[in-house]
C-alpha positions in Angstrom: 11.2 86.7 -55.7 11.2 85.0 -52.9 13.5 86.8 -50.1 14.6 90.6 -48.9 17.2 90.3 -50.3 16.2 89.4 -53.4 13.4 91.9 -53.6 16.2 94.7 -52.3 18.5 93.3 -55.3 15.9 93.8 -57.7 14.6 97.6 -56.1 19.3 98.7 -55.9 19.4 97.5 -59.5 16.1 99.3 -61.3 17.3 102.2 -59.4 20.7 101.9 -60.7 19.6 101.2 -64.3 17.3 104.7 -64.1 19.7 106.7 -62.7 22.3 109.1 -65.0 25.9 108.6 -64.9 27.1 110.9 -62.1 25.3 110.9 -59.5 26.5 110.8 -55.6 22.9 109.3 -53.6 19.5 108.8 -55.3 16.2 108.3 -53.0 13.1 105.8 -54.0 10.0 107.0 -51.6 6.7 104.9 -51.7 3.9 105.4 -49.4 0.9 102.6 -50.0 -2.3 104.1 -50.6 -4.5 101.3 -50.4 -4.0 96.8 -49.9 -6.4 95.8 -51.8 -6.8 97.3 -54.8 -3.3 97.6 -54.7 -2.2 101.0 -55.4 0.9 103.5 -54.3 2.7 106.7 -54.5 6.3 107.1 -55.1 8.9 109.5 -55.8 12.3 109.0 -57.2 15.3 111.6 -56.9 18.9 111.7 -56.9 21.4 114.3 -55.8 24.7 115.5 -57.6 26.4 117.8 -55.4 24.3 119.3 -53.5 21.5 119.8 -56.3 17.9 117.6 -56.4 16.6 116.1 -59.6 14.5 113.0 -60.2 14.9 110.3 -62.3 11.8 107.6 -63.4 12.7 103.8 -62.7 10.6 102.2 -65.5 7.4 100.6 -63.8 8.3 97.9 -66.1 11.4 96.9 -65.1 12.7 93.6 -66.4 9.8 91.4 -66.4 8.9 92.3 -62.7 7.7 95.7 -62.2 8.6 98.0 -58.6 5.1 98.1 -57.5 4.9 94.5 -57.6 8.0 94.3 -55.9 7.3 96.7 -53.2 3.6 94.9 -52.6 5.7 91.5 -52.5 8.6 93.5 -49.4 4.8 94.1 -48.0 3.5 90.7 -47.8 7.0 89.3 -46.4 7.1 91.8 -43.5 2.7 91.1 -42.6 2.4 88.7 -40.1 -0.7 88.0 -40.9 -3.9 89.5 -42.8 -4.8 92.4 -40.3 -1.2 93.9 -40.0 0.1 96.7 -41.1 4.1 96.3 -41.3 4.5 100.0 -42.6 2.5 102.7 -45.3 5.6 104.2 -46.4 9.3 103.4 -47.1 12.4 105.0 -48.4 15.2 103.2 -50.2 18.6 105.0 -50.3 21.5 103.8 -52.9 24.7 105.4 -53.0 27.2 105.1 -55.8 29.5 102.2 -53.9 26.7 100.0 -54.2 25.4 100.2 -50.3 21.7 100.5 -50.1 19.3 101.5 -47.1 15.3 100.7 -47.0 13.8 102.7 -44.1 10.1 101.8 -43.3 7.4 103.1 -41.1 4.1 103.1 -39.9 2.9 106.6 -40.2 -0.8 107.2 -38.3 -0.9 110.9 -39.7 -0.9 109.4 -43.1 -3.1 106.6 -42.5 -5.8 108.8 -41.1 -5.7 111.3 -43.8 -6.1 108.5 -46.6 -9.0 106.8 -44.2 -11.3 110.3 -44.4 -11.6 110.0 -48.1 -12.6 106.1 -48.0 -15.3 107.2 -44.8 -16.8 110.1 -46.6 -17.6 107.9 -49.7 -19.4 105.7 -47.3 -21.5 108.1 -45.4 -22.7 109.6 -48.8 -23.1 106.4 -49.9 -25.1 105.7 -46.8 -27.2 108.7 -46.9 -28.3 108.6 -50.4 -29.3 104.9 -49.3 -31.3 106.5 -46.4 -32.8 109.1 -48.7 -33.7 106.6 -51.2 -35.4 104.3 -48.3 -37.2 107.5 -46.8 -38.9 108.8 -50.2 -39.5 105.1 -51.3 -42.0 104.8 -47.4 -43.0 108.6 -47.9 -44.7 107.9 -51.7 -46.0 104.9 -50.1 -47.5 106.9 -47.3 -49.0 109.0 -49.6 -50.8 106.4 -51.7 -51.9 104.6 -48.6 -53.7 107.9 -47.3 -55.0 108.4 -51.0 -56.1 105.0 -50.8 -57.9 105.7 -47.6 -59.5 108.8 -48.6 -60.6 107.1 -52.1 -62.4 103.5 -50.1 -63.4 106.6 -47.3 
C-alpha cells in the first residue's frame, strides 16, 4: 500500500468484514509498544444501541495483515528516523461508510513503556558490574596468596 488512503481503505474494510450485521459504530484502538521489534496493542469494539461488545478483525486479513498496516500508516506519517508521529490511534467506522483515525502522541504512555525497557538495563548493568567486581576481587585474593606464598 502505498497511500493513506489506501492504508485507511484496507483498516474501514477488515473492520467491516469483522464486524456482525447490526451494528451502529465500532472502534479499532492501537497503541505501539515498541518500533523496532515491531509490536502493538489493540482493541476492537462496536456498539449496538447503547451496549459495548468487541469483535476480532482477523490479524490475517487478506494477504496484508492490520499490524502491518498500521506499522506502514506509521512510516508514512515519520519524517524521519528519530520521530515519533503518534503511540496510539483510534479508528472510528460507522455504518454509512464514514470513517475517522484519531492519532496522538501520548508522553504518559511513552514513559510508562520506557521504565520497563530502563529497568532491564540497569539490571543488566549491575549484574555486569557484579560480575567485573568478583572477577578483580578473586584476582585480588590470588595476588595476596601469591604474595604471602613467594613471601
Amino acid at each position: 500500500m502505498e497511500t493513506f488512503e489506501d492504508i485507511y481503505q484496507h483498516i474501514g474494510q477488515a473492520m467491516f468484514n469483522a464486524l456482525p450485521d447490526e451494528w451502529d459504530s465500532a472502534y479499532f484502538y492501537i497503541s505501539i509498544k515498541r518500533i523496532y521489534p515491531r509490536a502493538c496493542e489493540y482493541k476492537e469494539s462496536y456498539f449496538l444501541k447503547g451496549v459495548e461488545s468487541d469483535f476480532s478483525v482477523d490479524e490475517n486479513d487478506g494477504d496484508y495483515g492490520c499490524t502491518d498496516t498500521f506499522f506502514e500508516l506509521y512510516d508514512l506519517m515519520q519524517k524521519d528516523d528519530s520521530d515519533v508521529p503518534w503511540n496510539k490511534a483510534r479508528f472510528e467506522l460507522k455504518p454509512d461508510g464514514s470513517f475517522d483515525i484519531q492519532s496522538k502522541y501520548d508522553e504518559d504512555f511513552a514513559w510508562l513503556k520506557s521504565l520497563n525497557l530502563r529497568r532491564k538495563k540497569i539490571m543488566i548493568f549491575m549484574k555486569v558490574l557484579i560480575l567485573i567486581l568478583s572477577t578483580r576481587l578473586k584476582l585480588g585474593m590470588v595476588y595476596q596468596k601469591i604474595l604471602t606464598a613467594i613471601g
